[in-house]
N, C-alpha and C positions, 0 to 999 in steps of 0.2 A: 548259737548256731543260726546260720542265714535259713534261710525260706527258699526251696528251689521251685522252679515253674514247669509244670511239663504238657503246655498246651498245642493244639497245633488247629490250623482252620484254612479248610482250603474249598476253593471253588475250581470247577471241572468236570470233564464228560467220564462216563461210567464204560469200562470197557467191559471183560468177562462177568459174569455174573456164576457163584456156585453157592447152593443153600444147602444145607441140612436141616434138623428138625428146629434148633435155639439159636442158632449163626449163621448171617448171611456173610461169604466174602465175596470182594467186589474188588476190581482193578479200576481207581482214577488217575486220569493223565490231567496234567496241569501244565501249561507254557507261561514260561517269561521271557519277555522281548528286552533286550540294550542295546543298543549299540558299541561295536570293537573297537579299537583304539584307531580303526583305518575309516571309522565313523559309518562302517557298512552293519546294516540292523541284522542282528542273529536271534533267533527262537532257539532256547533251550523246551525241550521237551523231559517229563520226569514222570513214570507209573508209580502210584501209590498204592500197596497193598493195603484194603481194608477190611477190617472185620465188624460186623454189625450185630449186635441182638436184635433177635425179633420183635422183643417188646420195646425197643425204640420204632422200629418201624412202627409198630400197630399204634404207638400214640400219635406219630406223627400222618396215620394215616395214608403209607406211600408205598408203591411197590416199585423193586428198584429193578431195570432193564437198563440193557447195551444203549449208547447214545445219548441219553438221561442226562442234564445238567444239574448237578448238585452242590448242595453249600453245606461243608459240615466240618464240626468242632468235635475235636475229642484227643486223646495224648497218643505219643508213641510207646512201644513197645514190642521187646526185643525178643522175640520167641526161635527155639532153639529144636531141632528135628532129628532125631534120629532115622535113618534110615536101613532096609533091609541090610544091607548091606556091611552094617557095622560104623558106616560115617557116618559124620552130623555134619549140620550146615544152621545159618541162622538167617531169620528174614528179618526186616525191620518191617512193623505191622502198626497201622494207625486205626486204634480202637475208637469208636464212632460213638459218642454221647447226645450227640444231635442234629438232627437229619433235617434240609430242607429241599424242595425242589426247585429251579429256576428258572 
C-alpha cells in the first residue's frame, strides 16, 4: 500500500476571527498572480476556512486578529453540518498544526 500525504501550508492575511473555549476559527485569504494566455497578469484570490486549537496558539505564543499575516502548516479536512432544517452541507476546513506570525 502506497503512503498518502495530506499536508497543506499556506501564507496570508487573517480575515473573521470566532473563538470558543478549545477552537479558534479564522478565515485566510491567499492570492496567486499568472499571467493569461493574452499575457495580461490576473490575481486569483481564495478564503481558507481554518480551525485552530488553543493549545497551539499558547505554545506558539500568538493571538490571532483580523489583518494578521500568517504562516501555517497543517492538513485538510472535510467536515459535514447538519442543519436546523433537516439539510447538510460540507466545508472544507484546514486544521492548523502550526502557527506563525509574519
Amino acid at each position: 500500500m502506497k503512503t498518502c500525504i495530506n499536508n497543506v501550508e499556506l501564507l496570508g492575511m487573517v480575515g473573521c476571527v470566532n473563538s470558543n473555549s478549545d477552537i479558534i476559527h479564522f478565515s485566510l485569504v491567499t492570492n496567486r498572480m499568472y499571467n493569461s494566455y493574452d499575457n495580461e497578469a490576473v490575481i486569483e484570490t481564495t478564503w481558507h476556512h481554518c480551525t485552530v486549537p488553543k493549545k497551539v496558539i499558547d505554545e506558539n505564543k500568538l493571538q490571532i486578529f483580523k489583518g494578521q499575516y500568517l504562516h501555517l502548516k497543517g492538513f485538510i479536512q472535510n467536515v459535514r453540518y447538519e442543519h436546523a432544517d433537516g439539510t447538510s452541507s460540507f466545508e472544507t476546513q484546514i486544521v492548523v498544526t502550526d502557527l506563525k506570525e509574519v
